[in-house]
TINU-41914 format. One record per residue (C-alpha): residue number from 1; x, y, z. Coordinates in nm, 3 decimals, decimal comma. Each point is the difference from the previous one (the first is absolute). Layout:
N
(NUM (X Y Z))
...
//
This chain:
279
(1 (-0,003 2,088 1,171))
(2 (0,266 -0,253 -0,056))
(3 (-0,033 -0,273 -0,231))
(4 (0,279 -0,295 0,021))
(5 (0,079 -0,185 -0,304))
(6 (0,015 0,126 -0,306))
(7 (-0,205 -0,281 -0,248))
(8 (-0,261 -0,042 -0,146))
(9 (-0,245 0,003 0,288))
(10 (0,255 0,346 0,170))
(11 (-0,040 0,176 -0,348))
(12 (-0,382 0,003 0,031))
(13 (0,010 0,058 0,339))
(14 (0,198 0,304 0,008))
(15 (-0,170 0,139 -0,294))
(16 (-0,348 -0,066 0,101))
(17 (0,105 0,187 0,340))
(18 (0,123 0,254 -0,141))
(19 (-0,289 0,050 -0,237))
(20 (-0,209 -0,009 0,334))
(21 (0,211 0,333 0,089))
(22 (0,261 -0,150 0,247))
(23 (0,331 0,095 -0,020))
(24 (0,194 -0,373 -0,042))
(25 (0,358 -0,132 0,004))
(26 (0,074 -0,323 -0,181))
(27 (0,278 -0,199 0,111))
(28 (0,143 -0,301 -0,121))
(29 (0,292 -0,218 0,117))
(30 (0,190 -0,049 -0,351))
(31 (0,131 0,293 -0,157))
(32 (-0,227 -0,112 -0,334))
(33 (-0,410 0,008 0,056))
(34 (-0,214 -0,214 -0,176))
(35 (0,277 -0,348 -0,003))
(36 (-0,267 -0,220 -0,057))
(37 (-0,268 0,195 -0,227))
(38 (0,369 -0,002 -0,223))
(39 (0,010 -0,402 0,027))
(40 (-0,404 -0,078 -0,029))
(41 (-0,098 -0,171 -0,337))
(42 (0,301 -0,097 -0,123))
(43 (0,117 0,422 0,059))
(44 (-0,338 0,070 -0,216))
(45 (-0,211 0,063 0,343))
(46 (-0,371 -0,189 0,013))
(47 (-0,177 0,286 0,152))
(48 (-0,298 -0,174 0,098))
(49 (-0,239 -0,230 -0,224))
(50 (-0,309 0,121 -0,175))
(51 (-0,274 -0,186 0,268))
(52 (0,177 0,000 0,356))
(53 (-0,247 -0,131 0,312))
(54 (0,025 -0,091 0,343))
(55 (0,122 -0,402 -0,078))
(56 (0,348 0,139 -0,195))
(57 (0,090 0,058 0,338))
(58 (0,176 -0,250 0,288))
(59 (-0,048 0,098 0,337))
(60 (-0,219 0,296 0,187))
(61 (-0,397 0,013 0,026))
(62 (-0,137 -0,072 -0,372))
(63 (-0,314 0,278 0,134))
(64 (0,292 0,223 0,074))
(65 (0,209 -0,032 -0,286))
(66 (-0,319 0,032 -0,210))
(67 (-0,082 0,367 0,198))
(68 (0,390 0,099 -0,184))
(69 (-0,088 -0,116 -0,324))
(70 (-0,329 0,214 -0,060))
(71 (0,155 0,260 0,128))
(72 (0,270 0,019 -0,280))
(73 (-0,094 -0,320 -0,230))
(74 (0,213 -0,100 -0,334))
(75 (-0,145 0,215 -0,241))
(76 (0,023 0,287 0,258))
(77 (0,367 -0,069 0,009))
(78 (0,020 -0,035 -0,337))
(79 (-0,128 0,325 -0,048))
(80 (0,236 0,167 0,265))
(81 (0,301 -0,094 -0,189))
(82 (-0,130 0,030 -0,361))
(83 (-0,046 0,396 0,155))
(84 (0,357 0,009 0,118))
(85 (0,131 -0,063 -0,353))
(86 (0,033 -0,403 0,106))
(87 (-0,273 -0,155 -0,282))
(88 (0,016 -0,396 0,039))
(89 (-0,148 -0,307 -0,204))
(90 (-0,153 -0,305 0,054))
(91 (0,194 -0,317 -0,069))
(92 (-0,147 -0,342 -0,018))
(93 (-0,097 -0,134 0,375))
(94 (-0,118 0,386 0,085))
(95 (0,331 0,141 0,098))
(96 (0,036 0,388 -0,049))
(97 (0,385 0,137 -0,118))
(98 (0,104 0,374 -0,120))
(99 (-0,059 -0,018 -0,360))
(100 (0,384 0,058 -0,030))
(101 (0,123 -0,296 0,195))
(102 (0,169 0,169 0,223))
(103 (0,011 -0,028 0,397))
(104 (0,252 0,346 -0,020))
(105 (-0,339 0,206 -0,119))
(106 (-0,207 -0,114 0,289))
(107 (0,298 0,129 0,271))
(108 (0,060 0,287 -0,153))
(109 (-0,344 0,117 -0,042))
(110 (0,005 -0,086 0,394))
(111 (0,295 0,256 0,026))
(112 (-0,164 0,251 -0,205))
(113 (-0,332 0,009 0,183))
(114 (0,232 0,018 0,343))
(115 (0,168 0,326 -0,154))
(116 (-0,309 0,122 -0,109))
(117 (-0,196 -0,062 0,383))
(118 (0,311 0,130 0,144))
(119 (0,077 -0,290 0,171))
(120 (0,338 -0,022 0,221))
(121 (0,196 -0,307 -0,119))
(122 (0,237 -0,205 0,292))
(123 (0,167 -0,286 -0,219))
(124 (0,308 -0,169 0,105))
(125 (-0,137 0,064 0,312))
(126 (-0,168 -0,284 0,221))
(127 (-0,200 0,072 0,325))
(128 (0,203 -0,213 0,273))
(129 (-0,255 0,033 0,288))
(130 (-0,321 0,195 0,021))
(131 (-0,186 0,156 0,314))
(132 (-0,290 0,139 0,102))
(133 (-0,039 0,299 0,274))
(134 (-0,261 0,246 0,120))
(135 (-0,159 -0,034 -0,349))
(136 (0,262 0,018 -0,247))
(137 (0,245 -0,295 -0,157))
(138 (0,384 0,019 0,044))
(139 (0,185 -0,199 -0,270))
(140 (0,386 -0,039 0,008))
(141 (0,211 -0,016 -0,291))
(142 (0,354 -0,028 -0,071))
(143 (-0,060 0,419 -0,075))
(144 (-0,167 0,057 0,347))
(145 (-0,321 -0,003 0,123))
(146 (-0,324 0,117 -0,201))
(147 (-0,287 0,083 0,169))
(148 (-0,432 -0,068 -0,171))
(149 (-0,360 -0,026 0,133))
(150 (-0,083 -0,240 -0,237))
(151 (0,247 -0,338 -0,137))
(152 (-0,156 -0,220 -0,289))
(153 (0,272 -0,311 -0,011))
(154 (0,028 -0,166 -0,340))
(155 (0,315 -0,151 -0,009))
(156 (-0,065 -0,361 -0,153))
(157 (-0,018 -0,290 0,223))
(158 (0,345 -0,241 -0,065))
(159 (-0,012 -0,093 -0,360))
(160 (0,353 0,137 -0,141))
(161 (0,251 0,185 0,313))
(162 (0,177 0,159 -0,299))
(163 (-0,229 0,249 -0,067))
(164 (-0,127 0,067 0,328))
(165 (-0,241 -0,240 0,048))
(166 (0,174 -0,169 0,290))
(167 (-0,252 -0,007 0,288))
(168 (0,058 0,317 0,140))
(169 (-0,345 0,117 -0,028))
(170 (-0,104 -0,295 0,225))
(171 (0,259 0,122 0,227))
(172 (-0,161 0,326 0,021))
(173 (-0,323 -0,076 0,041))
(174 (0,054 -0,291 0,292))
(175 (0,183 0,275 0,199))
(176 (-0,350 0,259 -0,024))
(177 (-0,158 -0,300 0,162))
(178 (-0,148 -0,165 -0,328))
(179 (-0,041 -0,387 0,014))
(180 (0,180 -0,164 -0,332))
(181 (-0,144 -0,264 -0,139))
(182 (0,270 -0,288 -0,089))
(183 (0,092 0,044 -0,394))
(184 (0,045 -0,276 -0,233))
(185 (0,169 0,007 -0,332))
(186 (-0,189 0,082 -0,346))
(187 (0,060 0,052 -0,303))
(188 (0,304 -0,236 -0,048))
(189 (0,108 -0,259 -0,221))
(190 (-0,038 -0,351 0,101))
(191 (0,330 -0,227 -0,022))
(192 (0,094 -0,355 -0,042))
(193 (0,218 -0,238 0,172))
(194 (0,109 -0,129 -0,381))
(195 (-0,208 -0,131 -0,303))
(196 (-0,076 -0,048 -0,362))
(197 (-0,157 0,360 -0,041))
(198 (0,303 0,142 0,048))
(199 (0,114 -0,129 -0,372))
(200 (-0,304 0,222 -0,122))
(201 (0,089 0,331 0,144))
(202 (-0,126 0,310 -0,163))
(203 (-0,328 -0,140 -0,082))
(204 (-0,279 0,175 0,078))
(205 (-0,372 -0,185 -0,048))
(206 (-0,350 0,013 0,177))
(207 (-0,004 -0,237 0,293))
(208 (-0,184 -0,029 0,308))
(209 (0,153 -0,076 0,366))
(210 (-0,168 -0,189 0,270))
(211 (0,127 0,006 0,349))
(212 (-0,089 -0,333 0,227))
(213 (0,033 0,009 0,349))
(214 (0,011 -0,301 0,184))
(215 (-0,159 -0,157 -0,303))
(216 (-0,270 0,290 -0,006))
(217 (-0,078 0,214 -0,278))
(218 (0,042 0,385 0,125))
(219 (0,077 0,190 -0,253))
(220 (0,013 0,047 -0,397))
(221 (0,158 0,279 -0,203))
(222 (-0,010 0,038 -0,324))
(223 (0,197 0,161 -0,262))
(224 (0,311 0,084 -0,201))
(225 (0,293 -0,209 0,074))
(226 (0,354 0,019 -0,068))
(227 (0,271 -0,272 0,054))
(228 (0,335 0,102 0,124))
(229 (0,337 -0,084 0,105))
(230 (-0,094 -0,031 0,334))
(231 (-0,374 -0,110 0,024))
(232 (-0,354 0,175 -0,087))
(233 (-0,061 0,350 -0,043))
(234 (-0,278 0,257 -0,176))
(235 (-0,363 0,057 0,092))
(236 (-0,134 -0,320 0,102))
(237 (0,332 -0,128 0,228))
(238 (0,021 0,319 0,161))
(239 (-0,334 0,038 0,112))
(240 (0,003 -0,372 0,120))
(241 (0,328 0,121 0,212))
(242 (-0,199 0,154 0,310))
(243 (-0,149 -0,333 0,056))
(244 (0,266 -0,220 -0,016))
(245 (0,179 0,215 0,232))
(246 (-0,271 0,058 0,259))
(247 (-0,055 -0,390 -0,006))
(248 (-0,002 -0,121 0,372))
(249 (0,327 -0,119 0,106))
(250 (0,079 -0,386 -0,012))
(251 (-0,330 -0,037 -0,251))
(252 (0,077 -0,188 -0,299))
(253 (-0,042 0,244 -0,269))
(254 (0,018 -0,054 -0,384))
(255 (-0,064 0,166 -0,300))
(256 (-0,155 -0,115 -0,319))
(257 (0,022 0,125 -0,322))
(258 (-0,310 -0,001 -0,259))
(259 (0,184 0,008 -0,367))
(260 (-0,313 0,046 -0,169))
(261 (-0,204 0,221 0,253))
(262 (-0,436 -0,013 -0,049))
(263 (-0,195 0,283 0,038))
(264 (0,075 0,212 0,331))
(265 (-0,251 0,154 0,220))
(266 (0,015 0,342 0,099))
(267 (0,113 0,094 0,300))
(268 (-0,269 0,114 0,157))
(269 (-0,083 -0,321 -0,037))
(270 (0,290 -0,173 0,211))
(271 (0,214 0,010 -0,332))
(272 (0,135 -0,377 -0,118))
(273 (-0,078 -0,174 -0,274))
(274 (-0,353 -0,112 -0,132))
(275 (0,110 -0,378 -0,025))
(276 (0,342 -0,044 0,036))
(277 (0,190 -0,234 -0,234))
(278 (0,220 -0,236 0,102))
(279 (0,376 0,113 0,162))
//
């Protein structure tokens, strides 16, 4: 089996194939595995949070996503690295981090489970083109060509081309005949033209953000919120960031801020705030 991309989601791929009793080769396209498990909460690495359902999740069938998630919920996954010499602890908000603060544990217990499974590394070495004949899956790298019945692709979607995550994977998968659908940006900071809050950079409060479409409410996220040199980052602006950016084009699109944020409803309950104060 060949698993391509070594992260987070390629690390428990390969092992839990492996475990299974196949015999698996891990490649990765930067000579370094595990970029941005090294970069994830603040180089700390949030793991997962302590309650984790079906609404944390953007895209995808919610029944679907659900099916993953009792299959290997939190506490299950806090469990599997707590066994693997990993413990973790709750912070406030319900987000899990090794108890030493360091993302460097979590990749090399990764290595150390692939050493112990036996499993056949391939960093440094990206898979250029991949096909499939009488059964078995041909992928080409600048080494040669490797040869596996079985390919599990986990190599990020587009979110930072330095450490491999440059679209490759949707490269792959639309030449095996797989439909993509069109990706928006998440997960980013918001920034402004110009403005006042600039002068107040490095703050960091409780706010709320409300996104107005064409003078609509659609969304409210709520949250930590930090002020910066070039506009509005942490929790609450960069969960707001997949809506702003998958706004329709030409609609007139603004955001509000909530300085002093009400009670929020959970997100199983549409998320948003209770009774939103004034922007």
């Amino acid at each position: 089996m060949a698993v391509i991309g070594a992260g987070a989601a390629g690390f428990m791929a390969a092992i839990a194939a492996a475990e299974s009793g196949a015999r698996v080769t891990l490649y990765n396209s930067h000579p370094l595995p595990g970029l941005k498990i090294l970069m994830s909460g603040g180089t700390r690495c949030n793991v997962t949070h302590a309650v984790v359902g079906p609404e944390s999740f953007h895209g995808g069938s919610r029944p679907a996503i659900g099916l993953v998630l009792k299959s290997f919920p939190a506490d299950a996954v806090r469990r599997w690295f707590e066994a693997r010499g990993v413990p973790l602890k709750e912070e406030p908000g319900g987000k899990l981090f090794p108890v030493g603060d360091s993302a460097r544990a979590v990749v090399a217990m990764f290595e150390a489970e692939l050493d112990r499974l036996g499993i056949r590394r391939r960093f440094g070495h990206p898979v250029t083109s991949m096909t499939r004949r009488d059964g078995v899956f041909h992928l080409d790298t600048p080494a040669g060509t490797d040869s596996a019945r079985a390919v599990i692709l986990t190599s990020g979607g587009l979110s930072y081309p330095k450490t491999g995550s440059d679209g490759s994977g949707y490269r792959l998968a639309r030449g095996m005949g797989h439909a993509i659908t069109p990706t928006t940006p998440a997960l980013t900071p918001l920034v402004l033209a110009g403005g006042a809050l600039f002068d107040l950079q490095g703050l960091t409060l409780p706010a709320a953000l409300t996104l107005r479409i064409d003078g609509r409410r659609r969304v409210t996220r709520a949250g930590s919120l930090l002020l910066t040199h070039f506009g509005l980052s942490g929790p609450a602006a960069l969960d707001m960031s997949r809506h702003w950016l998958g706004a329709p084009s030409g609609a007139d699109r603004r955001i509000f801020v909530h300085w002093r944020p009400g009670p929020a409803r959970s997100l199983a309950d549409g998320g948003g705030l209770v009774d939103p104060p004034g922007a």
